[in-house]
ZAGU-767732 format. One record per residue: residue number from 1; x, y, z of N, C-alpha, C in turn; chain; residue in three letters. Coordinates in nm, 3 decimals, padded with zeros to 5 digits. Layout:
BEGIN
(pt NUM, (X, Y, Z), (X, Y, Z), (X, Y, Z), 'A', 'ALA')
...
This chain:
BEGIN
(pt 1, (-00.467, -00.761, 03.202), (-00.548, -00.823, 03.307), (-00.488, -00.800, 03.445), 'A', 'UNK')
(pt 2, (-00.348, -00.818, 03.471), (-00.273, -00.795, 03.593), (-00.328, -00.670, 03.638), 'A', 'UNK')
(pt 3, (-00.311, -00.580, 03.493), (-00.318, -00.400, 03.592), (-00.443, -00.378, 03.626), 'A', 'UNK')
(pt 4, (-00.558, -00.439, 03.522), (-00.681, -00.437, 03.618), (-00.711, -00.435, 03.708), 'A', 'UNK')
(pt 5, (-00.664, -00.584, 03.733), (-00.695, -00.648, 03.859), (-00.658, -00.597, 04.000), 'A', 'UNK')
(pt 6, (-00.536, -00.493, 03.970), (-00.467, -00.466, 04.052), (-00.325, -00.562, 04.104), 'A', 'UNK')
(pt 7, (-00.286, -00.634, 04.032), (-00.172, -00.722, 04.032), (-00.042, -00.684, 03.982), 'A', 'UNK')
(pt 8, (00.064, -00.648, 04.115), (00.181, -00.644, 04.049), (00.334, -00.738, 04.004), 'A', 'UNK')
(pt 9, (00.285, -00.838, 04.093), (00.370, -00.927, 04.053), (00.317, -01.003, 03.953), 'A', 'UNK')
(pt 10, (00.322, -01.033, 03.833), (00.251, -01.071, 03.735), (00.347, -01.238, 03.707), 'A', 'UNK')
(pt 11, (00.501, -01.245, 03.717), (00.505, -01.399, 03.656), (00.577, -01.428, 03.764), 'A', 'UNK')
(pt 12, (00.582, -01.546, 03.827), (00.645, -01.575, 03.963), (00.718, -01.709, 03.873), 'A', 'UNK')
(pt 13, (00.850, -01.727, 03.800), (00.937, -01.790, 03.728), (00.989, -01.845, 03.818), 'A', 'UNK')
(pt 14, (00.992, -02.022, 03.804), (01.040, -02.128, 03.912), (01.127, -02.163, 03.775), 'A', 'UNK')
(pt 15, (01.244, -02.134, 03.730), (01.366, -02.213, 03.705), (01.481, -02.149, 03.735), 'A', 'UNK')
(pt 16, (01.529, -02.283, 03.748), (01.685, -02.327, 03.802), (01.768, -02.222, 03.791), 'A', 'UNK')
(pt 17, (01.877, -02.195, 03.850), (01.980, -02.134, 03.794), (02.054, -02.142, 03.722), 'A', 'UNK')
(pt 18, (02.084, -02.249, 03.701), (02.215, -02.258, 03.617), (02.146, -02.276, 03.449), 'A', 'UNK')
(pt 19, (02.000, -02.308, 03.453), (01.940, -02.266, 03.302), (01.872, -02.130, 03.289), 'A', 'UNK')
(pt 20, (01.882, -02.066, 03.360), (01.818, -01.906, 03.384), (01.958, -01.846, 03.353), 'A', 'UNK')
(pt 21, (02.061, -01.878, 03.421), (02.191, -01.756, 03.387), (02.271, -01.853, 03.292), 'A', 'UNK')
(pt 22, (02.280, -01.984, 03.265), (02.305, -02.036, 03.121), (02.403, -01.982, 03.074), 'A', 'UNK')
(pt 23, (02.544, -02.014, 03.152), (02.660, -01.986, 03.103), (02.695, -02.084, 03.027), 'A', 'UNK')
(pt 24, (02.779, -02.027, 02.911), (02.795, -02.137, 02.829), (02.890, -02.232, 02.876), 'A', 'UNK')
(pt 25, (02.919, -02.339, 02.847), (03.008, -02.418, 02.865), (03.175, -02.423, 02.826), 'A', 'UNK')
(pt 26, (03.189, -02.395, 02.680), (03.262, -02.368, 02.661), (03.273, -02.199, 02.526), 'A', 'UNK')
(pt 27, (03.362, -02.157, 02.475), (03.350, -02.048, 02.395), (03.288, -02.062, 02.237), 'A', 'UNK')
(pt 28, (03.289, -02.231, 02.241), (03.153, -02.232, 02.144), (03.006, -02.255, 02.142), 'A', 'UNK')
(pt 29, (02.977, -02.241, 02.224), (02.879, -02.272, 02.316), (02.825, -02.103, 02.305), 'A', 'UNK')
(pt 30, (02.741, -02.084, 02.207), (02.677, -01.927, 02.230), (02.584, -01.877, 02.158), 'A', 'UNK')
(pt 31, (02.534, -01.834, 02.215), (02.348, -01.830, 02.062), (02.289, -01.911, 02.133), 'A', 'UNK')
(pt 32, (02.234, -01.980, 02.064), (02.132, -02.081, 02.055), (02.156, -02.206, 02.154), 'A', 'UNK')
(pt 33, (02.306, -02.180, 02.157), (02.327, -02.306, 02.257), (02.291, -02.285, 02.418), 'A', 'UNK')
(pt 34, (02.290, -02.158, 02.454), (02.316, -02.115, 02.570), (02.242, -01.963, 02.555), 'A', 'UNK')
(pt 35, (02.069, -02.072, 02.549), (01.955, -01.943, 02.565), (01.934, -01.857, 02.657), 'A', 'UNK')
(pt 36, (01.825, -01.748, 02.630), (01.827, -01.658, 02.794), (01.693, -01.631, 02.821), 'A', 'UNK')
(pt 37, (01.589, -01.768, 02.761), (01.469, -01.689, 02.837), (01.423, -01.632, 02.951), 'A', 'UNK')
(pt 38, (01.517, -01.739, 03.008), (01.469, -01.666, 03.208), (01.622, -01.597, 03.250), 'A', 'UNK')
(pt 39, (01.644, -01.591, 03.134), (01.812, -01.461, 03.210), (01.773, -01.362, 03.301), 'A', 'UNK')
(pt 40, (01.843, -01.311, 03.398), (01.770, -01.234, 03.510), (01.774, -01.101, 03.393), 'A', 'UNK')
(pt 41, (01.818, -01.036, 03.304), (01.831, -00.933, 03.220), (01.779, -00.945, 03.141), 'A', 'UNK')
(pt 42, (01.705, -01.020, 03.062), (01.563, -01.051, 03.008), (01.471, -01.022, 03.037), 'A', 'UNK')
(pt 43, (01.445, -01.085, 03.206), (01.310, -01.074, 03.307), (01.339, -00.935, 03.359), 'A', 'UNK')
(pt 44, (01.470, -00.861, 03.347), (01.495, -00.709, 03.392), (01.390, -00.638, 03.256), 'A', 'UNK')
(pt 45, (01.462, -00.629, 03.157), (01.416, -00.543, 03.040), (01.259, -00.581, 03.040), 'A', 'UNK')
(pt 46, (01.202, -00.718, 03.053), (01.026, -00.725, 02.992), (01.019, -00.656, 03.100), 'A', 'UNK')
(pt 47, (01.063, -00.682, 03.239), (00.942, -00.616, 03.319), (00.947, -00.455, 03.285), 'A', 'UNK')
(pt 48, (01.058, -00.378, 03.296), (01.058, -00.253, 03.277), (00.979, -00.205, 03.157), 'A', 'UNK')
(pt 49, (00.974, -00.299, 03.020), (00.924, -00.263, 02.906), (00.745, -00.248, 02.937), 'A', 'UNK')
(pt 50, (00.721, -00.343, 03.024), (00.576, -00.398, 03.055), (00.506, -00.249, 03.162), 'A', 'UNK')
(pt 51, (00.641, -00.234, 03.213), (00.557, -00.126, 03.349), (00.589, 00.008, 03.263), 'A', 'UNK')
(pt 52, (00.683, 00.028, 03.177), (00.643, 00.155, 03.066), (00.535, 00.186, 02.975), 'A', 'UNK')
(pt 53, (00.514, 00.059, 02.915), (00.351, 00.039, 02.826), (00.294, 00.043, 02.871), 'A', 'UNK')
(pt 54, (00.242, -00.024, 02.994), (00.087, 00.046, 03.089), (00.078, 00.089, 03.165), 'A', 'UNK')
(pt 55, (00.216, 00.155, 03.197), (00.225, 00.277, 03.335), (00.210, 00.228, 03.486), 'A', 'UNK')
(pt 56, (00.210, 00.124, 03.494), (00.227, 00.057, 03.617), (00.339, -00.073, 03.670), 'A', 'UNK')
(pt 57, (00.410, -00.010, 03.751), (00.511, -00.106, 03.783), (00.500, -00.246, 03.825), 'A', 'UNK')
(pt 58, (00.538, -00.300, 03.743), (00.551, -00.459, 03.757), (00.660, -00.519, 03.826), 'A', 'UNK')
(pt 59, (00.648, -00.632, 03.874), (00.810, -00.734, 03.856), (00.781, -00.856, 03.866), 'A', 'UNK')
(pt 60, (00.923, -00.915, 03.793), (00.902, -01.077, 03.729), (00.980, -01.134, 03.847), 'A', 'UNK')
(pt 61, (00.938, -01.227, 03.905), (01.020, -01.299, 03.987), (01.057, -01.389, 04.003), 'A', 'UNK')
(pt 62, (01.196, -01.485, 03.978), (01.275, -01.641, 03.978), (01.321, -01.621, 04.098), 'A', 'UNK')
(pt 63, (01.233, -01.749, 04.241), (01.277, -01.730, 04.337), (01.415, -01.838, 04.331), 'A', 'UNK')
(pt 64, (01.393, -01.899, 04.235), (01.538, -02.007, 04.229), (01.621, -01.986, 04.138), 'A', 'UNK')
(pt 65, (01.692, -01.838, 04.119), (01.782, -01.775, 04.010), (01.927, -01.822, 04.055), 'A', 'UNK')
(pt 66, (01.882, -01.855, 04.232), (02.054, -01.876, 04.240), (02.056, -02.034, 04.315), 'A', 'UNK')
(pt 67, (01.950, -02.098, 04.282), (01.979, -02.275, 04.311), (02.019, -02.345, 04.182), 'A', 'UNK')
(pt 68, (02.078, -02.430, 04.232), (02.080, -02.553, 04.089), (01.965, -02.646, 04.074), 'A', 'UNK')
(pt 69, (01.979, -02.703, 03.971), (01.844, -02.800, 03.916), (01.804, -02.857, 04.058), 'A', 'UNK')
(pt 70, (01.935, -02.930, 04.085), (01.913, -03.018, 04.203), (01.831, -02.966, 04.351), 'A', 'UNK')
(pt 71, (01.879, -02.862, 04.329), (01.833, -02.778, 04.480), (01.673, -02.779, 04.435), 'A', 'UNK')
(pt 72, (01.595, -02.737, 04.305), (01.476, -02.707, 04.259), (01.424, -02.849, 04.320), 'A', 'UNK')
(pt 73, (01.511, -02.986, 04.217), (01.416, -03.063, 04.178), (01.412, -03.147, 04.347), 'A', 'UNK')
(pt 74, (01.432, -03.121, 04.463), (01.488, -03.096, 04.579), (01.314, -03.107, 04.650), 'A', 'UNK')
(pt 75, (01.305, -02.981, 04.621), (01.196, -02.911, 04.647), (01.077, -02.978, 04.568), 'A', 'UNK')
(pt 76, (01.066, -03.022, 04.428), (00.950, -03.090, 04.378), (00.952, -03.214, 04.476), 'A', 'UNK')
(pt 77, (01.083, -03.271, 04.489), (01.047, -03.452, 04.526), (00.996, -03.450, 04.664), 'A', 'UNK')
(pt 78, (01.014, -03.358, 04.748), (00.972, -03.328, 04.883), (00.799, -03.320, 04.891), 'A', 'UNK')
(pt 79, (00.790, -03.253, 04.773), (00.633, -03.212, 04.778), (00.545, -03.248, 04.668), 'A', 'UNK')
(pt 80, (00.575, -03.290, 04.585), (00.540, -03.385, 04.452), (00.587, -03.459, 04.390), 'A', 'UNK')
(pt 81, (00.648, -03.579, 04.451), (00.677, -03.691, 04.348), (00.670, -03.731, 04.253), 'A', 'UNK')
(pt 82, (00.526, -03.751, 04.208), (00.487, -03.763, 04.137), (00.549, -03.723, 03.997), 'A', 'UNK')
(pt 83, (00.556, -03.566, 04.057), (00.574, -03.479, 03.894), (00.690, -03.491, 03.838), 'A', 'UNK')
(pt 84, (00.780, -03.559, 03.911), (00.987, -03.576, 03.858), (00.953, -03.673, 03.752), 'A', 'UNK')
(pt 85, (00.897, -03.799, 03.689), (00.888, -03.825, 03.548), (00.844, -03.748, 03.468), 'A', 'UNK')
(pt 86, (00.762, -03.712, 03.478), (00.628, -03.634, 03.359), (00.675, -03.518, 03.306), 'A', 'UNK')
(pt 87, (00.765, -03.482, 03.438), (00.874, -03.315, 03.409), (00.885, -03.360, 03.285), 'A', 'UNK')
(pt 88, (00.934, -03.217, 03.173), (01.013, -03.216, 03.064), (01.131, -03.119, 03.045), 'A', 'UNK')
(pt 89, (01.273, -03.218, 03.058), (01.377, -03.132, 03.036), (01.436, -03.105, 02.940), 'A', 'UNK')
(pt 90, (01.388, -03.236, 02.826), (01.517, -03.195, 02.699), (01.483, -03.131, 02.572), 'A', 'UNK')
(pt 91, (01.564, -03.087, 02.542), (01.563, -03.008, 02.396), (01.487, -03.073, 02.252), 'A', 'UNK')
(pt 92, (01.499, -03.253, 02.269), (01.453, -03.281, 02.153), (01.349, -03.349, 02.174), 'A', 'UNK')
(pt 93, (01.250, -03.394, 02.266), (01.172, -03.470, 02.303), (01.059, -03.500, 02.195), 'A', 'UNK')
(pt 94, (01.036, -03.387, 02.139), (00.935, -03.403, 02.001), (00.985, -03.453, 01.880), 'A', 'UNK')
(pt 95, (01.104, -03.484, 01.915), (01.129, -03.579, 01.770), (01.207, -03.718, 01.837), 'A', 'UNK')
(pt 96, (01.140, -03.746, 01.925), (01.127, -03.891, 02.020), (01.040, -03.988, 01.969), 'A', 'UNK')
(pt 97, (01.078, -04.143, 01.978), (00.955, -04.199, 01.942), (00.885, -04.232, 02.076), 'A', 'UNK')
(pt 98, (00.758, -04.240, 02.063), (00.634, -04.167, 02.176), (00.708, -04.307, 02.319), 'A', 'UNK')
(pt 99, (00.715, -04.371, 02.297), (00.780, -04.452, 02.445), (00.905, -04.381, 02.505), 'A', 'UNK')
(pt 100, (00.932, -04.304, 02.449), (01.091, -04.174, 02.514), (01.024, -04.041, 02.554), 'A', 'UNK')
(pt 101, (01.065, -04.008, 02.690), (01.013, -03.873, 02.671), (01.150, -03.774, 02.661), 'A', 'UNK')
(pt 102, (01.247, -03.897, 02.699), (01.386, -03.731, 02.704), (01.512, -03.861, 02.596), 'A', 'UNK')
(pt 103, (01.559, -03.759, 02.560), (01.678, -03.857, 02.406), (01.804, -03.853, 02.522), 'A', 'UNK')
(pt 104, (01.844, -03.862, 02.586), (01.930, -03.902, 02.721), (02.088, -03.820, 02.670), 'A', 'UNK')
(pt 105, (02.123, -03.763, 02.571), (02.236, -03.730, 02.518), (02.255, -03.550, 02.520), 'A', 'UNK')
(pt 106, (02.151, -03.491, 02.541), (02.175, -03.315, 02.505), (02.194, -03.316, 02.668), 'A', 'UNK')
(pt 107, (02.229, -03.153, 02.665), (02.285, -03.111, 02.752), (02.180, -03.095, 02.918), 'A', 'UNK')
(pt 108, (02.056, -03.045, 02.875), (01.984, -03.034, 02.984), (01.928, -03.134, 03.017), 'A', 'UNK')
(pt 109, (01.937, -03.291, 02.937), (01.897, -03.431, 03.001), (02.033, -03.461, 03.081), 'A', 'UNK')
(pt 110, (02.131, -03.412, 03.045), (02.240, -03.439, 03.162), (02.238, -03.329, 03.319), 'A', 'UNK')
(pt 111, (02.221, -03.219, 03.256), (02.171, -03.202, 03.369), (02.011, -03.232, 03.463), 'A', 'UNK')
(pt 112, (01.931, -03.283, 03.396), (01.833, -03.341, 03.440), (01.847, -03.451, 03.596), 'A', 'UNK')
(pt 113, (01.945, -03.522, 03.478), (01.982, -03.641, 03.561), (02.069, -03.647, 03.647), 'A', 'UNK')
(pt 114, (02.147, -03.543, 03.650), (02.264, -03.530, 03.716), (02.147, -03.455, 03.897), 'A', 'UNK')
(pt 115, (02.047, -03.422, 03.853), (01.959, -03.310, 03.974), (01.875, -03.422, 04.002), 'A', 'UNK')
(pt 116, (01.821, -03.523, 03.953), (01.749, -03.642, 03.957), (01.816, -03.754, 04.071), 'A', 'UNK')
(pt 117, (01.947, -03.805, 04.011), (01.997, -03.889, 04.114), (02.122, -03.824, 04.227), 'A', 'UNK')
(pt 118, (02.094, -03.727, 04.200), (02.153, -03.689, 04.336), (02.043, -03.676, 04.470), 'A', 'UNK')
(pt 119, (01.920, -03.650, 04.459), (01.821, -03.684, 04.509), (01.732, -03.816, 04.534), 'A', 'UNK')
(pt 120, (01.773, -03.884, 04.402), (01.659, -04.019, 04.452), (01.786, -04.106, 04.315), 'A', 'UNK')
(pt 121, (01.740, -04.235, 04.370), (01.786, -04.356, 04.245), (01.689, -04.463, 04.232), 'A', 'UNK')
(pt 122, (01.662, -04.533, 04.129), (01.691, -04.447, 03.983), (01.598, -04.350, 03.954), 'A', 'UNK')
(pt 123, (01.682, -04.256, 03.855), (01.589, -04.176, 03.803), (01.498, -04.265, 03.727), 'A', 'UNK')
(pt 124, (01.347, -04.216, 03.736), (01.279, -04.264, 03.659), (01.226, -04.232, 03.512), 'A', 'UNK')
(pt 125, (01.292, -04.160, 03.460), (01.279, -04.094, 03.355), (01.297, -04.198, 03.201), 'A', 'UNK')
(pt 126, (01.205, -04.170, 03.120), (01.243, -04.320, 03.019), (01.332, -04.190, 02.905), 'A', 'UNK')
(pt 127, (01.468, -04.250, 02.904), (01.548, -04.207, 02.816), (01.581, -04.242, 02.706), 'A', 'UNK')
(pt 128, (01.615, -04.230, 02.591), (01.617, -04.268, 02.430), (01.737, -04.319, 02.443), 'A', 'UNK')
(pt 129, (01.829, -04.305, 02.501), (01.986, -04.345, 02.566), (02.036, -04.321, 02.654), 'A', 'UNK')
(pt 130, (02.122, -04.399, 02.659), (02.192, -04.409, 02.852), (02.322, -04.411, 02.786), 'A', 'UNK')
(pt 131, (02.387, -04.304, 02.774), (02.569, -04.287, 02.694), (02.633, -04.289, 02.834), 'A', 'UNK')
(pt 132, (02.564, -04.300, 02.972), (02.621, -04.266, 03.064), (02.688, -04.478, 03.100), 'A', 'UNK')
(pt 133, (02.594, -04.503, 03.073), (02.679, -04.659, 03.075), (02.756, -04.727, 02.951), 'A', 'UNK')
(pt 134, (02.802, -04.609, 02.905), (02.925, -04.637, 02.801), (03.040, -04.640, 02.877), 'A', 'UNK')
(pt 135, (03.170, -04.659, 02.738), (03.275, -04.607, 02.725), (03.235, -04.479, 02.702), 'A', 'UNK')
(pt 136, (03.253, -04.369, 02.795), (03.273, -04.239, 02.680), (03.369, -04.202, 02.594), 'A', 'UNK')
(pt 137, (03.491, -04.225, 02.664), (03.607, -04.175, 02.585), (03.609, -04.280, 02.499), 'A', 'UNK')
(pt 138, (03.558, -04.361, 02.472), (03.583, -04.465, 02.329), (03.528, -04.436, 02.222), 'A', 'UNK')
(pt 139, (03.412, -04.358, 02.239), (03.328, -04.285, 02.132), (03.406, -04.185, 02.067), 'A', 'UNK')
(pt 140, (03.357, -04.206, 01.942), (03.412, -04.086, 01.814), (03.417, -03.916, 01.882), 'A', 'UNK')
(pt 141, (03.471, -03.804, 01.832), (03.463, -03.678, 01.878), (03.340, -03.620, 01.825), 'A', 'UNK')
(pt 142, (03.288, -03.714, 01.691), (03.211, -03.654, 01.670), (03.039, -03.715, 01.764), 'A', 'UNK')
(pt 143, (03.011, -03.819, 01.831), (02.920, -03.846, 01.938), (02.910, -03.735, 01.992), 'A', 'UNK')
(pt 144, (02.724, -03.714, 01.955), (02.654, -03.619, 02.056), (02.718, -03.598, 02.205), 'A', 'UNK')
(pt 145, (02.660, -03.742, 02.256), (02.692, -03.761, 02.417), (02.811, -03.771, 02.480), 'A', 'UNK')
(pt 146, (02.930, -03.772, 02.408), (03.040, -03.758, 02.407), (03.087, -03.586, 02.428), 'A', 'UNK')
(pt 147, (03.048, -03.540, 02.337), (03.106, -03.404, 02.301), (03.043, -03.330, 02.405), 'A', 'UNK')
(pt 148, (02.893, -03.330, 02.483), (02.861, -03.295, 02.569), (02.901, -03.326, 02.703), 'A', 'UNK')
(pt 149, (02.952, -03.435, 02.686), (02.964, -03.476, 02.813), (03.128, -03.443, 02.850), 'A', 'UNK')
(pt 150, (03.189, -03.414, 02.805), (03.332, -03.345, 02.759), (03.360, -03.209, 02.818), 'A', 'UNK')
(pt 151, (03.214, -03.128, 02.772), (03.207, -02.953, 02.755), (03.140, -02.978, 02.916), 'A', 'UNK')
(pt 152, (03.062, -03.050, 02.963), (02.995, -03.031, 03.096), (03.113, -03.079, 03.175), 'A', 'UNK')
(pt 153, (03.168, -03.174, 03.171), (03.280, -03.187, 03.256), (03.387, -03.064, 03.275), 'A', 'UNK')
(pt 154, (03.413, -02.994, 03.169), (03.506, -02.947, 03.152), (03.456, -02.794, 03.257), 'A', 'UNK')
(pt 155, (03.356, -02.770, 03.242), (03.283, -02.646, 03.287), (03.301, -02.726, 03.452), 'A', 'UNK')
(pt 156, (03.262, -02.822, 03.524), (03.249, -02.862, 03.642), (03.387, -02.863, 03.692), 'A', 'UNK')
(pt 157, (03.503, -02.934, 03.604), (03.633, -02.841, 03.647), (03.679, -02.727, 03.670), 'A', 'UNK')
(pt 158, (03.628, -02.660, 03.601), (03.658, -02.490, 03.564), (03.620, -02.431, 03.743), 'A', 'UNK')
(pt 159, (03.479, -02.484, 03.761), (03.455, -02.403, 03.859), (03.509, -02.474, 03.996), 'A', 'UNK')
(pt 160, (03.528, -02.595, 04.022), (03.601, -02.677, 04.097), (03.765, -02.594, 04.138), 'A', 'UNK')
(pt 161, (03.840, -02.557, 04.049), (03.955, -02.560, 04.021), (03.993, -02.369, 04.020), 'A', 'UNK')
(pt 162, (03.919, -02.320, 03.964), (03.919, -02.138, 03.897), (03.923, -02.127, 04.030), 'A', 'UNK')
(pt 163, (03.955, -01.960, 04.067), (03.933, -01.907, 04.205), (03.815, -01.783, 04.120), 'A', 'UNK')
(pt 164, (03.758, -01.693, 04.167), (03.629, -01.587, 04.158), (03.687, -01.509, 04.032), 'A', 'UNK')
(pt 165, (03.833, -01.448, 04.029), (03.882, -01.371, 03.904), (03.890, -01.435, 03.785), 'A', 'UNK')
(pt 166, (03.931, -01.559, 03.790), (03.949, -01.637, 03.684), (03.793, -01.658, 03.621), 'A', 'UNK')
(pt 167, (03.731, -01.691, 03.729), (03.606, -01.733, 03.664), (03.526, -01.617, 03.572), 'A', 'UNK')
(pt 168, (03.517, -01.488, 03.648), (03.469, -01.359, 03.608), (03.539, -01.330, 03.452), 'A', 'UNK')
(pt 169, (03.699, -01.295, 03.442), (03.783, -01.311, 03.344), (03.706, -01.399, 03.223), 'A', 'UNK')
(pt 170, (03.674, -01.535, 03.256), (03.633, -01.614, 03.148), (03.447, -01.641, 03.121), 'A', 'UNK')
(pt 171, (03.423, -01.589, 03.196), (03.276, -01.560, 03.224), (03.206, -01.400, 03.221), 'A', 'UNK')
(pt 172, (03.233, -01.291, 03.135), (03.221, -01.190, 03.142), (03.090, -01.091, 03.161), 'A', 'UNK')
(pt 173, (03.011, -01.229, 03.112), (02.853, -01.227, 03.130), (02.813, -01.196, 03.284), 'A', 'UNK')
(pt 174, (02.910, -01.245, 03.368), (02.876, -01.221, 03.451), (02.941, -01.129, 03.579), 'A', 'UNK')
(pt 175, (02.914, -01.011, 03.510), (02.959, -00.863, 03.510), (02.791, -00.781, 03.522), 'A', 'UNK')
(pt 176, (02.736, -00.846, 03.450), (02.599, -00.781, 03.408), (02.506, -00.743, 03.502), 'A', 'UNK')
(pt 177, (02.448, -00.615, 03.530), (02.428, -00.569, 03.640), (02.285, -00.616, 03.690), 'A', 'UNK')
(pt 178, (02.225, -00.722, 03.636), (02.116, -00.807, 03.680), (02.176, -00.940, 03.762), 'A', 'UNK')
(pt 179, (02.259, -00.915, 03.731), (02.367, -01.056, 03.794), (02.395, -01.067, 03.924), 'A', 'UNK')
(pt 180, (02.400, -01.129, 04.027), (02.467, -01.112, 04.174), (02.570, -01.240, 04.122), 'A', 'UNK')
(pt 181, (02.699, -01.211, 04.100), (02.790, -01.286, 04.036), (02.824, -01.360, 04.180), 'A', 'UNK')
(pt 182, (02.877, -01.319, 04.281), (02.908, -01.426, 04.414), (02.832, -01.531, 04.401), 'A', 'UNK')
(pt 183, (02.687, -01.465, 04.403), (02.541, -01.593, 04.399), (02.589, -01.698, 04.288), 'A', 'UNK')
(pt 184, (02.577, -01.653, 04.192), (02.574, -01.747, 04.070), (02.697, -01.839, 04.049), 'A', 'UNK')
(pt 185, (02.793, -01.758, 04.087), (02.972, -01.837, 04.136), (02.894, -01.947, 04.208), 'A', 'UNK')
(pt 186, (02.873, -01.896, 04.359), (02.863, -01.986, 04.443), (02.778, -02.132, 04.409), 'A', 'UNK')
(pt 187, (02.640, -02.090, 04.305), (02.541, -02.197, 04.281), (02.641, -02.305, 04.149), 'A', 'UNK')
(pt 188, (02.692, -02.224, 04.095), (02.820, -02.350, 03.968), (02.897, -02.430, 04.078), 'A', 'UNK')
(pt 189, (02.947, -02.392, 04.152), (03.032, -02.414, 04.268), (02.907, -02.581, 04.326), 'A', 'UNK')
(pt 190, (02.821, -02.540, 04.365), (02.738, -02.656, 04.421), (02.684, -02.766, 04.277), 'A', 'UNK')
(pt 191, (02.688, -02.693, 04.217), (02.636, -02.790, 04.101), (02.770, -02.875, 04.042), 'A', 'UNK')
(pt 192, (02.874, -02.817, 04.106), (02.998, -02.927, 04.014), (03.028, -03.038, 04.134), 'A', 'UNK')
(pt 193, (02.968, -02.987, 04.267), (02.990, -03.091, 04.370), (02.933, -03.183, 04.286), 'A', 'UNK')
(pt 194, (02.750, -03.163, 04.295), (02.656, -03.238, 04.254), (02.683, -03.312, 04.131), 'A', 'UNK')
(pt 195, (02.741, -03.292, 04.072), (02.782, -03.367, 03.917), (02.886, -03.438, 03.953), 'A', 'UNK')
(pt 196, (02.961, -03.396, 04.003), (03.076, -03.509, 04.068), (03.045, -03.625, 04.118), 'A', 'UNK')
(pt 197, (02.929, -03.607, 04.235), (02.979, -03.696, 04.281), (02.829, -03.833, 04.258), 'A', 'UNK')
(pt 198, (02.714, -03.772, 04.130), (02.683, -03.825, 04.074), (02.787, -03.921, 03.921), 'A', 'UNK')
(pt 199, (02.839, -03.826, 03.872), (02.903, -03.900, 03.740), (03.018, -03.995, 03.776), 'A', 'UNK')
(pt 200, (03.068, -03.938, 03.878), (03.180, -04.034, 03.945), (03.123, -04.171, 03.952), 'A', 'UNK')
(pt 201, (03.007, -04.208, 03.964), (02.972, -04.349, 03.970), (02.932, -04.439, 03.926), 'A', 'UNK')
(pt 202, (02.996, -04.361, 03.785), (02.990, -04.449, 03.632), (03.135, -04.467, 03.589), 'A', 'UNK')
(pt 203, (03.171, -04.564, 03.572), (03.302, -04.611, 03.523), (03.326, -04.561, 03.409), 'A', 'UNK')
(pt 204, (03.239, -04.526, 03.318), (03.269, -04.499, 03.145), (03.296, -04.382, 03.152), 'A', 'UNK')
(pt 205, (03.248, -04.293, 03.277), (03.212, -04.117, 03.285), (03.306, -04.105, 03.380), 'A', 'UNK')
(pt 206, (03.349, -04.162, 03.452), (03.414, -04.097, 03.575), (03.573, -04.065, 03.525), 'A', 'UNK')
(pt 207, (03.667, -04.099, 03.398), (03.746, -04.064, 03.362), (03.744, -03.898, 03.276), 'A', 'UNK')
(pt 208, (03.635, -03.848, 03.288), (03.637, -03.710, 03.210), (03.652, -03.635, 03.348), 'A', 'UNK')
(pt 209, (03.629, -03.644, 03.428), (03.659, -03.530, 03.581), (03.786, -03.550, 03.613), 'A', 'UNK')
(pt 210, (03.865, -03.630, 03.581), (04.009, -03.644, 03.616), (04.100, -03.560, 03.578), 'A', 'UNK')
């Protein structure tokens, strides 16, 4: 239909960066944990595959490959309010009971929330749990919200603390020649502010950034 029409930009992709280049967190963290639908080398290969099959050059475009959630969800609350509940960020929401729309414990409801109240309070989002007004460290190793909240801290140090070699060294993914690695440095770099100095203002959470 695009080439018909005469259309070459065919998907104009509004997500985040840091779930588009989806570095893992830690070195177990890989597969499945740390998908690549909107990887910029994903959206490299379809488009090329797309403008080889029907002979006309395409391109896919994520104008927010190198913002964080926060910077996105930035931009919704400015111009649609509205839509920051109704959004859907988490992984398990369909096996919620129907008064939950996000289970408050996986990884992209933390970052949800972490892009949520750095912009507005409270988030309004109805969560299945709030592990964030725990003890965390009192919880078992084996707690979901624990173990995540452990691996996200630990990643918000990394980039806090690493200088550009270190990070590259332990991040090799991002070598990849769809990558503008400065960019993507720089956007982890803003997102560990943003998590800071959101999680910092939970007593149960604010001992894992230490």
């Amino acid at each position: 239909m695009a080439r018909r029409s005469g259309h070459r930009e065919i998907i104009y992709l509004a997500e985040n960066g840091q779930m588009a280049i989806h570095l893992p967190l830690t070195h177990g963290r890989i597969g499945a944990f740390s998908t690549h639908t909107a990887h910029p080398g994903v959206l490299m290969n379809m488009q090329e595959f797309l403008s080889q099959a029907l002979n006309v050059e395409f391109r896919i475009i994520n104008p927010y490959v190198h913002r964080t959630k926060a910077e996105v969800v930035e931009v919704v609350y400015d111009s649609a309010p509205e839509a920051i509940p109704i959004a859907n960020s988490c992984w398990r929401n369909t096996r919620l009971p129907p008064e939950f729309t996000h289970c408050g414990e996986c990884i992209p409801c933390f970052i949800r929330r972490i892009a949520i109240e750095h912009n507005v309070t409270p988030d309004p989002t109805r969560y299945y749990r709030d592990p964030w007004v725990e003890n965390i460290v009192s919880l078992t190793p084996e707690d979901e919200a624990r173990r995540n909240l452990v691996d996200l801290t630990e990643l918000v140090k990394r980039f806090e603390r690493d200088d550009e070699e270190t990070i590259l060294s332990e991040w090799p993914e991002l070598y990849y020649g769809g990558i503008n690695a400065p960019e993507v440095i720089s956007m982890y770099r803003r997102f560990s502010i943003e998590a800071r100095s959101v999680l910092g203002k939970y007593p149960g959470v604010a001992p894992l950034l230490a």
